[in-house]
KETOR-203953 format. One record per residue (C-alpha): residue number from 1; x, y, z. Coordinates in steps of 0.1 Angstrom, whole numbers, plus 2048, in hexadecimal, padded with zeros to 3 digits. Layout:
@resi NUM&c1 X&c2 Y&c3 Z
...
***
This chain:
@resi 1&c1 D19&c2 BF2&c3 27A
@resi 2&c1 D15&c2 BD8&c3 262
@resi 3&c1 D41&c2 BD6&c3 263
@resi 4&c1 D3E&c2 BD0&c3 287
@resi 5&c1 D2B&c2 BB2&c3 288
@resi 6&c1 D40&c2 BA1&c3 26F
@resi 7&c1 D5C&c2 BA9&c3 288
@resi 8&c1 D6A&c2 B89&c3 297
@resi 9&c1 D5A&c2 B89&c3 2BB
@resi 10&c1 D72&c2 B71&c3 2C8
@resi 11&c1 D96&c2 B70&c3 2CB
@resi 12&c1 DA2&c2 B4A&c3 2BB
@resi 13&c1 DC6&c2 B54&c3 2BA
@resi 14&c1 DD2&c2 B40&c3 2D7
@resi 15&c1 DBD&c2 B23&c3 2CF
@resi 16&c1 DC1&c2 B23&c3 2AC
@resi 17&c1 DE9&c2 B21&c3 2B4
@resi 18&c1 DE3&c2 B0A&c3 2CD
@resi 19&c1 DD7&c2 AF0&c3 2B3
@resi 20&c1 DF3&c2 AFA&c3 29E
@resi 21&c1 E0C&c2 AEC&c3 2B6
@resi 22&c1 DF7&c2 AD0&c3 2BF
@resi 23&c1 DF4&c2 AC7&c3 299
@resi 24&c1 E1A&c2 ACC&c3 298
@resi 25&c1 E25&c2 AB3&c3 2B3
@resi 26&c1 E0D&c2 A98&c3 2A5
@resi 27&c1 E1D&c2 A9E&c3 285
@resi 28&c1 E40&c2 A99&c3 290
@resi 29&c1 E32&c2 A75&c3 297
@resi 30&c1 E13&c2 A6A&c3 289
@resi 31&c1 E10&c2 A66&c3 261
@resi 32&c1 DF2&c2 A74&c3 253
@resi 33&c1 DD0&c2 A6F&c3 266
@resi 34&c1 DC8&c2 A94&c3 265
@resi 35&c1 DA3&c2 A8C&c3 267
@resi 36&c1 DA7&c2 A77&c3 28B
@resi 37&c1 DBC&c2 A95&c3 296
@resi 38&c1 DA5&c2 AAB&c3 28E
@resi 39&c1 D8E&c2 A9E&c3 2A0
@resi 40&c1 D9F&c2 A96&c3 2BC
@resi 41&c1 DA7&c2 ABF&c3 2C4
@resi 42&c1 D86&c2 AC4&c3 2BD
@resi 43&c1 D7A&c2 AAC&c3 2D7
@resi 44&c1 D90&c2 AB9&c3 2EE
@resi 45&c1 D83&c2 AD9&c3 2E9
@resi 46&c1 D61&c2 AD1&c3 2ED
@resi 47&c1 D64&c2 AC1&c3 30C
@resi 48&c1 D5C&c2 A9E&c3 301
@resi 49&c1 D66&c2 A7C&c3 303
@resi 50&c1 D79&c2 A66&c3 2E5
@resi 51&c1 D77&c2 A42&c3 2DC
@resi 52&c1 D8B&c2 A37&c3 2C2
@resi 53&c1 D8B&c2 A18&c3 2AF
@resi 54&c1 DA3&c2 A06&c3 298
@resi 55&c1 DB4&c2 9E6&c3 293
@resi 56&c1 DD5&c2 9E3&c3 2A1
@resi 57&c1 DF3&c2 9F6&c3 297
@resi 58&c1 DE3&c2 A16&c3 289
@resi 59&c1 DF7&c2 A2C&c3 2A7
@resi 60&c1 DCD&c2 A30&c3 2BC
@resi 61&c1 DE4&c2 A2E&c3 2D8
@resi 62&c1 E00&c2 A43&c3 2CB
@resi 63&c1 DEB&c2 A5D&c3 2C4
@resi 64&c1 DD8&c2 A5D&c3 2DF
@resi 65&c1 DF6&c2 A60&c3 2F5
@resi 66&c1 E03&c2 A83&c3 2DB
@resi 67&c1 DE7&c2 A92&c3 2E3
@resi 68&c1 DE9&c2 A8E&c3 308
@resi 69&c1 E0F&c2 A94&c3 309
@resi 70&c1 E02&c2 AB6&c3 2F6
@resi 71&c1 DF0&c2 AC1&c3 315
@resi 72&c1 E01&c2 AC7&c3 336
@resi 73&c1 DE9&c2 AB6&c3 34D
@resi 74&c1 DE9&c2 A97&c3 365
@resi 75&c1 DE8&c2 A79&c3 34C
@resi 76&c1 DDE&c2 A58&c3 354
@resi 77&c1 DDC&c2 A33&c3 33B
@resi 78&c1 DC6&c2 A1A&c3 348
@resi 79&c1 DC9&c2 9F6&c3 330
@resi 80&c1 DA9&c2 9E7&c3 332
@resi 81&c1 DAA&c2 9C3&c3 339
@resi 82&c1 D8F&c2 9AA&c3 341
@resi 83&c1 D9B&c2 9A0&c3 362
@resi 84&c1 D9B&c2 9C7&c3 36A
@resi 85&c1 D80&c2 9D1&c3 388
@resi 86&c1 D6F&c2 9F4&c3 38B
@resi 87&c1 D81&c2 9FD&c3 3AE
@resi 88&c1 DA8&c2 9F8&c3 396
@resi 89&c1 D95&c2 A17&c3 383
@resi 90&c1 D84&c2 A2C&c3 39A
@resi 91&c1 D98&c2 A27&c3 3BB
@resi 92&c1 D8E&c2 A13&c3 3DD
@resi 93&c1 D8C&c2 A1B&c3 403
@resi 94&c1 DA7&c2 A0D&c3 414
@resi 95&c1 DAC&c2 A0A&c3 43D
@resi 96&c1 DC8&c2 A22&c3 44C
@resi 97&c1 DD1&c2 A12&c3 471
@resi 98&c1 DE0&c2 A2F&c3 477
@resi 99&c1 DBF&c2 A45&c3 478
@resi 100&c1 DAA&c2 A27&c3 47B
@resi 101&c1 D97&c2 A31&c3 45C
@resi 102&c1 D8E&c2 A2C&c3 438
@resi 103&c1 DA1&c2 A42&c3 420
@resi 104&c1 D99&c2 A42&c3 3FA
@resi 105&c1 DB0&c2 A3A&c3 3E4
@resi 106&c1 DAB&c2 A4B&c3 3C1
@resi 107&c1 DAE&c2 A32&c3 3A4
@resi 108&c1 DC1&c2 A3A&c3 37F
@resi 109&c1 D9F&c2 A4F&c3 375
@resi 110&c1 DA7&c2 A6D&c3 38B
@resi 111&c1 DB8&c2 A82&c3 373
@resi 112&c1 DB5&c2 A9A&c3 355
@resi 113&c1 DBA&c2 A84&c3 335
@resi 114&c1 DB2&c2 A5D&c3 338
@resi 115&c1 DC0&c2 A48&c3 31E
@resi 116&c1 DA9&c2 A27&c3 324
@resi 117&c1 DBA&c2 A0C&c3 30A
@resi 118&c1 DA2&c2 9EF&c3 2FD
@resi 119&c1 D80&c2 9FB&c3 313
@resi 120&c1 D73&c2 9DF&c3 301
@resi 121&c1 D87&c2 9C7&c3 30F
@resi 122&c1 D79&c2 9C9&c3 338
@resi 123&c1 D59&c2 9BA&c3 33F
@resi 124&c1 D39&c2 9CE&c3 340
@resi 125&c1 D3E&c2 9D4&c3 36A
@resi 126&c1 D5B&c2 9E9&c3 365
@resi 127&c1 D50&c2 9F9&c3 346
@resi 128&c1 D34&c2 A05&c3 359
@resi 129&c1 D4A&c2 A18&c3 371
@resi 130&c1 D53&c2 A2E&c3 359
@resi 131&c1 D2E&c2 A3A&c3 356
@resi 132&c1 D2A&c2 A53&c3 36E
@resi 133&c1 D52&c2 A60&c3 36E
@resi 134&c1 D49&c2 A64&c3 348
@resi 135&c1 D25&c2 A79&c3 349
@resi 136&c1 D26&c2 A89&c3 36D
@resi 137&c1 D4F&c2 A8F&c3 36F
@resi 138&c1 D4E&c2 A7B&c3 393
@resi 139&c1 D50&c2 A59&c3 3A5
@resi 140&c1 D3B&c2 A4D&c3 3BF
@resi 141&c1 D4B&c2 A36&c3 3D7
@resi 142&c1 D42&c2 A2F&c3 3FA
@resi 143&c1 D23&c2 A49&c3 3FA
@resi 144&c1 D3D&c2 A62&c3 3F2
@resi 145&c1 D3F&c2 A77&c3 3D4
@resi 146&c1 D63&c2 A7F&c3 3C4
@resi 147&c1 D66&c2 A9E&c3 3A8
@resi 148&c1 D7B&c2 A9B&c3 388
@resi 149&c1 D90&c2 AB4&c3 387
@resi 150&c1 D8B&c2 AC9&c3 367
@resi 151&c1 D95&c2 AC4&c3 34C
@resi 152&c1 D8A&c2 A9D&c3 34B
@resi 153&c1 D8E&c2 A8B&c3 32C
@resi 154&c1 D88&c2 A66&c3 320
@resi 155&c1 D9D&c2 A58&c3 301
@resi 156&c1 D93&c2 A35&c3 2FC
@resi 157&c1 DA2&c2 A1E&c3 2E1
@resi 158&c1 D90&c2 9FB&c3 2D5
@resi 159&c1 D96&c2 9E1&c3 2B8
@resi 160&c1 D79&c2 9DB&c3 2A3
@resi 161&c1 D85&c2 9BC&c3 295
@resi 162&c1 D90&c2 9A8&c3 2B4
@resi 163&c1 D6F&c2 998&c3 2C4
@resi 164&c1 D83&c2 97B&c3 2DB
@resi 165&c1 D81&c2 98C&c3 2FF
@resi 166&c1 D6D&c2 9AC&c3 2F7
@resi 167&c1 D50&c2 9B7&c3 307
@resi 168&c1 D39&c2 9CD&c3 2F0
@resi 169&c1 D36&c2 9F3&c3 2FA
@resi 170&c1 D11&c2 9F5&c3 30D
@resi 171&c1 D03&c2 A17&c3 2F4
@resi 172&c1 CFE&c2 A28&c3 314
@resi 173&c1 D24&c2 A2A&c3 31C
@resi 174&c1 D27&c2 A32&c3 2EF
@resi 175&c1 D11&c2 A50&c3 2F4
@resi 176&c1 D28&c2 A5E&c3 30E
@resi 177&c1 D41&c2 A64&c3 2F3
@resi 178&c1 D42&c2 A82&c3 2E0
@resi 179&c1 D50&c2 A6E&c3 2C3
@resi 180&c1 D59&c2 A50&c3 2B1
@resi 181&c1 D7C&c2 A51&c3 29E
@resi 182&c1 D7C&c2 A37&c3 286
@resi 183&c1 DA2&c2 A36&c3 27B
@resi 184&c1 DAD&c2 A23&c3 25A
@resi 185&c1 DCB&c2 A1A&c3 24C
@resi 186&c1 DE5&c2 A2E&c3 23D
@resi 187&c1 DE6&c2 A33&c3 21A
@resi 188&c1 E05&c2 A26&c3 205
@resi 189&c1 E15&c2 A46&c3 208
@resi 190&c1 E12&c2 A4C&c3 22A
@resi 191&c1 E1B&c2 A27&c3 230
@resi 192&c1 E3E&c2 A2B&c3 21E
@resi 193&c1 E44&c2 A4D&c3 232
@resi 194&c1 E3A&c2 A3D&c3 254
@resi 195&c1 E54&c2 A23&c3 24C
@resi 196&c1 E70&c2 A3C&c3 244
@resi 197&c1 E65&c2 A54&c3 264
@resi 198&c1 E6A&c2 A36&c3 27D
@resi 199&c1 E8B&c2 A2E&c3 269
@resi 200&c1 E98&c2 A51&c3 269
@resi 201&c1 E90&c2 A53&c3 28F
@resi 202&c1 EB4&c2 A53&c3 2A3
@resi 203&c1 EA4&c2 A50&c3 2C5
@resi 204&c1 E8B&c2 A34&c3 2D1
@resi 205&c1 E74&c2 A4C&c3 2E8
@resi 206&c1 E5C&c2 A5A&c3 2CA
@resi 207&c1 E48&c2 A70&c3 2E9
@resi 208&c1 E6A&c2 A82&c3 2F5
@resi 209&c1 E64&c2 A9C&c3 2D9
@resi 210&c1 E42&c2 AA4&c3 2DF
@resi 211&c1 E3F&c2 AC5&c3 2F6
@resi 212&c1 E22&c2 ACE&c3 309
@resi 213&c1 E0D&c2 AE8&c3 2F9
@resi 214&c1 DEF&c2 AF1&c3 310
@resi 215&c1 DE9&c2 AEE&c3 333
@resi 216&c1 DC8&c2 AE8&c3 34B
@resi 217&c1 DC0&c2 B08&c3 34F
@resi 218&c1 DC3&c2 B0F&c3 32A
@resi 219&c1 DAE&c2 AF7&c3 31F
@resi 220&c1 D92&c2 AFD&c3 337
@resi 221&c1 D98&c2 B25&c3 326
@resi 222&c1 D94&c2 B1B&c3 305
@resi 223&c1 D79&c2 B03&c3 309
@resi 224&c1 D6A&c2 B1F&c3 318
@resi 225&c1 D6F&c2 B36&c3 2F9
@resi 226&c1 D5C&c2 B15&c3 2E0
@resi 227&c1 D43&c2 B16&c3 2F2
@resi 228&c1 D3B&c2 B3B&c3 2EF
@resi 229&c1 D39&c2 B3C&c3 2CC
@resi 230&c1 D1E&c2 B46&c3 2B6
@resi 231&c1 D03&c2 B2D&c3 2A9
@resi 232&c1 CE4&c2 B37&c3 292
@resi 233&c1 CC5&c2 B29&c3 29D
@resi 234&c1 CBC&c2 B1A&c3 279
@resi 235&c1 CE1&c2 B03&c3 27D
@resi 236&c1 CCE&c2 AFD&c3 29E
@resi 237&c1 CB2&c2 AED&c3 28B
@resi 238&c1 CC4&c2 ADA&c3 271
@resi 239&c1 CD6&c2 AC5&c3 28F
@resi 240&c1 CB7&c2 AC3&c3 29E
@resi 241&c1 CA8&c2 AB3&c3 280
@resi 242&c1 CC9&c2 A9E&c3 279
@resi 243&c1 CC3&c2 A8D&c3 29A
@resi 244&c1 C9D&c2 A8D&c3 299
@resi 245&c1 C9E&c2 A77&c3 275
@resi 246&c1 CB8&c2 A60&c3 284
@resi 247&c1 C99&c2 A53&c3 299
@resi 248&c1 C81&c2 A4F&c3 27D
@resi 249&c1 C9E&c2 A44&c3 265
@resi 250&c1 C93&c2 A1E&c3 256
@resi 251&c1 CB7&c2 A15&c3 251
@resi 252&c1 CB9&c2 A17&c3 27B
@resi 253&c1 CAE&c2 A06&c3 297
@resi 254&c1 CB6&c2 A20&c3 2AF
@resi 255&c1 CC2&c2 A43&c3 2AB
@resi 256&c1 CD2&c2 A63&c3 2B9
@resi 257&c1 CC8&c2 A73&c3 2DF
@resi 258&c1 CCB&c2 A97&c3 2E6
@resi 259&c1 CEC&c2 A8F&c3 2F4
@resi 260&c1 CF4&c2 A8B&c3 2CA
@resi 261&c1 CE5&c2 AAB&c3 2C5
@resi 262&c1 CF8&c2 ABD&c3 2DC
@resi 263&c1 D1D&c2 AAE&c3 2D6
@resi 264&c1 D16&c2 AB6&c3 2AC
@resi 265&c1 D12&c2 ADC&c3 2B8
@resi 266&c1 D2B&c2 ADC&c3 2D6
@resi 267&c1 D43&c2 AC9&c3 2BF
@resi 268&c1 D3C&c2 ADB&c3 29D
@resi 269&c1 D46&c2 AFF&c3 2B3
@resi 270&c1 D66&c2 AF0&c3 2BA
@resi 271&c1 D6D&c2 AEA&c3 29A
@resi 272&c1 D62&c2 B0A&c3 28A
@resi 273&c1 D7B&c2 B1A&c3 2A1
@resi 274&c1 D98&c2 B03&c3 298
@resi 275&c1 D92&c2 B12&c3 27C
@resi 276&c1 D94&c2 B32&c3 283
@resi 277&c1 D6C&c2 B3E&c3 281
@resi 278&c1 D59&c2 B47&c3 2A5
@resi 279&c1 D3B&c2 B3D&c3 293
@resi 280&c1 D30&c2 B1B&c3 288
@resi 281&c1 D25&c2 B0F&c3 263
@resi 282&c1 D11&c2 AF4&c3 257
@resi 283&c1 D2C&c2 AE2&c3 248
@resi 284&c1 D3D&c2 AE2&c3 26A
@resi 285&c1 D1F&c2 ACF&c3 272
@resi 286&c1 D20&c2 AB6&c3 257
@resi 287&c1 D46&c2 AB2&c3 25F
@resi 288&c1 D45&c2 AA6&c3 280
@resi 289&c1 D20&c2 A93&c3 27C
@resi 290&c1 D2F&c2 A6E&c3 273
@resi 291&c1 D44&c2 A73&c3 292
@resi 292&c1 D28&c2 A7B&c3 2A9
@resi 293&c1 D0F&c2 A61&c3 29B
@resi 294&c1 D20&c2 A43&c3 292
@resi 295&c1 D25&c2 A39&c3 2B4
@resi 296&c1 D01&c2 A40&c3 2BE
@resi 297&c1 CEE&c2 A33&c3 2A6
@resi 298&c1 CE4&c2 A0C&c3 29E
@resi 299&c1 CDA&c2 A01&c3 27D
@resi 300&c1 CBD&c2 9E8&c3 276
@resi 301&c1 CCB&c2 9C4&c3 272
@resi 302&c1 CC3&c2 9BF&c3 250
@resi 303&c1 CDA&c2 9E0&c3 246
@resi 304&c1 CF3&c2 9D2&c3 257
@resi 305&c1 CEE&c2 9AC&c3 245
@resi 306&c1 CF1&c2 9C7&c3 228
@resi 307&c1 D13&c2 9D7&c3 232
@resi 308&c1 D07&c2 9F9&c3 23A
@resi 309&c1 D18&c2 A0F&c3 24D
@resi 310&c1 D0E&c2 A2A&c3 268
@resi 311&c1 D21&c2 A45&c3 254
@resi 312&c1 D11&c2 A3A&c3 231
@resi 313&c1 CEE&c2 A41&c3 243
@resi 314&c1 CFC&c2 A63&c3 258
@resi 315&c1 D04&c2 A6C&c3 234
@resi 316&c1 CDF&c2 A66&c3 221
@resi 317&c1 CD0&c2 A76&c3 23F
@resi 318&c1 CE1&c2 A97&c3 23D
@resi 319&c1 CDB&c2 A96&c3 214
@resi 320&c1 CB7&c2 A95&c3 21D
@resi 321&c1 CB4&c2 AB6&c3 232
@resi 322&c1 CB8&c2 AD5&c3 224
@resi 323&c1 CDA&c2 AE8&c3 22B
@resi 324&c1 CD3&c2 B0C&c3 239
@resi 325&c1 CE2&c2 B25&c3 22A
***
């Protein structure tokens, strides 16, 4: 008895070879950055949205666009600008003479992986339309309700250095993302052997070697399998009291919802069976914590007069609880 239950209960095989080849076409491109990637899959696989930030240059896009070209599903790119209007994103009745009647027109967010470049560059109006499409997987227009066609995912890119024509995230539309992905630049290494990939590369289309790996229907099948894996109620408890001292935490002026709760466990399954494991551990939970949080919660001015950052306090607040075991 006691050999069965250590028995796997689920099959990861196809998924764990899935990321494999996933890992394997970002690789042929992208230097380094195994972290971002990692957590990229594991959105996926959670069924979550991504925002990304870095400063210019770092491949956000590039790698945003791997990913995407890994999956066999309608993709659509939407370049955020601030003269950009919610009906150029969600769609817009137009006339037809021919039936003498409206018809709606569906906009770039009607497919199954949005890339939506610089979201912090349209004004808070058309940021807003992404609201409902993000949380409910629909778009009201008219009185009529349209359904996102599964799967439906969000990769958003911004610059956290540029401040001239940005609009700041409302944390309403933040807490719709599963995570944050803070990427940083290269080290010297990976420098030098980004430098001698792109001048080793014979053919100026980088994306014309990447080959799509899953489809729709796979995805929906394996997102099926994360969420069917095996949590113990006392890991449970320690997210629950994660989140819970984010709200009493004096370093913050506001902390984590139950929405933050929910994407650690959701995103810390998909992780444990990336790796392999249909059960989930508490440092899966620790892992993808900063990720989760950083987005959600606000520090108190004066830490931030101090230079602290959301990560540094995700980081004393998990010290402080007691690891179960």
């Amino acid at each position: 008895m006691e050999q069965e239950f250590f028995e796997q209960r689920t099959d990861l095989s196809r998924l764990n070879s899935a990321v494999e080849q996933i890992k394997a076409n970002l690789g042929k491109i992208v230097v380094g950055q195994h972290d971002a990637i990692d957590l990229l899959i594991a959105g996926i696989l959670a069924d979550g949205h991504i925002l990304i930030e870095g400063v210019p240059g770092i491949a956000k896009t590039l790698t945003a666009k791997l990913i995407a070209k890994s999956i066999n599903a309608k993709f659509s790119r939407i370049q955020f600008t601030p003269d950009l209007m919610p009906s150029d994103v969600l769609g817009t009745s137009v006339f037809n003479p021919k039936t003498v009647e409206f018809e709606f027109k569906q906009g770039p967010i009607f497919g199954n992986i949005i890339l939506v470049d610089e979201i912090n560059r349209a004004p808070a109006k058309t940021q807003s339309a992404l609201f409902e499409v993000m949380e409910e997987r629909q778009v009201t227009i008219d009185g009529y309700s349209h359904k996102m066609q599964e799967p439906f995912i969000v990769l958003a890119t911004q610059n956290p250095v540029e401040h001239e024509g940005t609009y700041r995230l409302p944390e309403a539309q933040l807490d719709r993302f599963l995570f944050k992905i803070e990427i940083k630049y290269p080290s010297l290494e990976e420098e030098i052997a980004i430098i001698a990939q792109q001048h080793q590369q014979k053919t100026a289309d980088q994306l014309a070697e990447v080959t799509a790996v899953l489809n729709a229907e796979d995805i929906i099948a394996l997102r099926a399998q994360v969420r069917s894996l095996h949590v113990e109620p006392k890991l449970l408890e320690f997210v629950a009291k994660i989140i819970h001292e984010t709200r009493s935490n004096k370093s913050l002026y506001l902390g984590g919802s139950p929405r933050a709760s929910l994407a650690i466990v959701n995103s810390a399954k998909a992780l444990a069976a990336m790796k392999g494991r249909d059960f989930i551990t508490p440092e899966d939970i620790i892992w993808v914590g900063p990720a989760v949080l950083r987005h959600r919660i606000m520090l108190t001015p004066d830490k931030e007069m101090e230079g602290v950052t959301p990560d540094e306090v995700v980081a004393q607040i998990i010290q402080k609880i007691e690891i179960p075991r």
